[in-house]
Structure formats: structure tokens, C-alpha cells
N, C-alpha and C positions, 0 to 999 in steps of 0.2 A: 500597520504591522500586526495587522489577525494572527497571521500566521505562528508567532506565537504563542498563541493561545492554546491552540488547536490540540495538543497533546492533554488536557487538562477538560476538553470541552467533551460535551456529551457524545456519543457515540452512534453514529447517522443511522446504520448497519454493519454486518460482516459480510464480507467474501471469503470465498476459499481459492486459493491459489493452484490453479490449473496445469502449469510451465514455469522454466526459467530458463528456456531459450531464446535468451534476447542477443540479434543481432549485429548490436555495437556497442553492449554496454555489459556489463557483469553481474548478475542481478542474484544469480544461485547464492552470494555469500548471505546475503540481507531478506533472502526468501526462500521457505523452504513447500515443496509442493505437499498438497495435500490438507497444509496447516490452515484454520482459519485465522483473520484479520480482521480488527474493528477497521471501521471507514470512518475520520473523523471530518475529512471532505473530499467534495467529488467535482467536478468538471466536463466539459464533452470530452476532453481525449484523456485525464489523467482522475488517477482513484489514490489519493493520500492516505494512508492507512499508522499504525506504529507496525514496525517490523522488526525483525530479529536482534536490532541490535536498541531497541526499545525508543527511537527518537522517531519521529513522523518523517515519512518518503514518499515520494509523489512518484507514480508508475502508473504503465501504460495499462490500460484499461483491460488489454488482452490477455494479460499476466492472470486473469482473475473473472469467475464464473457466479 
């Protein structure tokens, strides 16, 4: 149960958020463009970050430059 952690844990890098034109899911509420984000883990297709609403979200890689 890492995952837990993970809001507490050191901070990998930041991204900045490129879009919030996701396809089948709703993303504009919990990301806003332009802003940066800590990465506290990363994956091949998903980048976990803390987001707008201050808890860690795993999102697609694309969302983010």
C-alpha cells in the first residue's frame, strides 16, 4: 500500500499541464492548464501528481509537457 504514502513523499519533478481535453473522462475540474504540478510518481502511461483538489491523481501522460 505505497500508494499511501505518496502525498507526503519527496517530489520526483514538476510538469506543467498542456490540455484538459480528455476524451472520456472529466479532468478540466481537478486540472487547470498552464499550472505546474509536483510528480510524486511516474509510470509508462500514467504521471501521479497532487492536483487541484490537493490529493494525488494518476493521469495520462499527455495531459502534461
Amino acid at each position: 500500500m505505497l500508494h499511501l504514502k505518496w502525498k507526503e513523499a519527496p517530489t520526483i519533478r514538476t510538469v506543467k499541464c498542456v490540455h484538459t481535453n480528455a476524451s472520456k473522462y472529466l479532468v478540466s475540474n481537478v486540472l487547470t492548464v498552464g499550472k505546474e504540478y509536483e510528480v510524486k510518481n511516474e509510470t509508462e502511461e500514467f504521471i501521479f501528481v497532487i492536483d487541484n483538489t490537493g490529493n494525488v491523481g494518476g493521469y495520462y501522460k499527455d495531459y502534461f509537457e
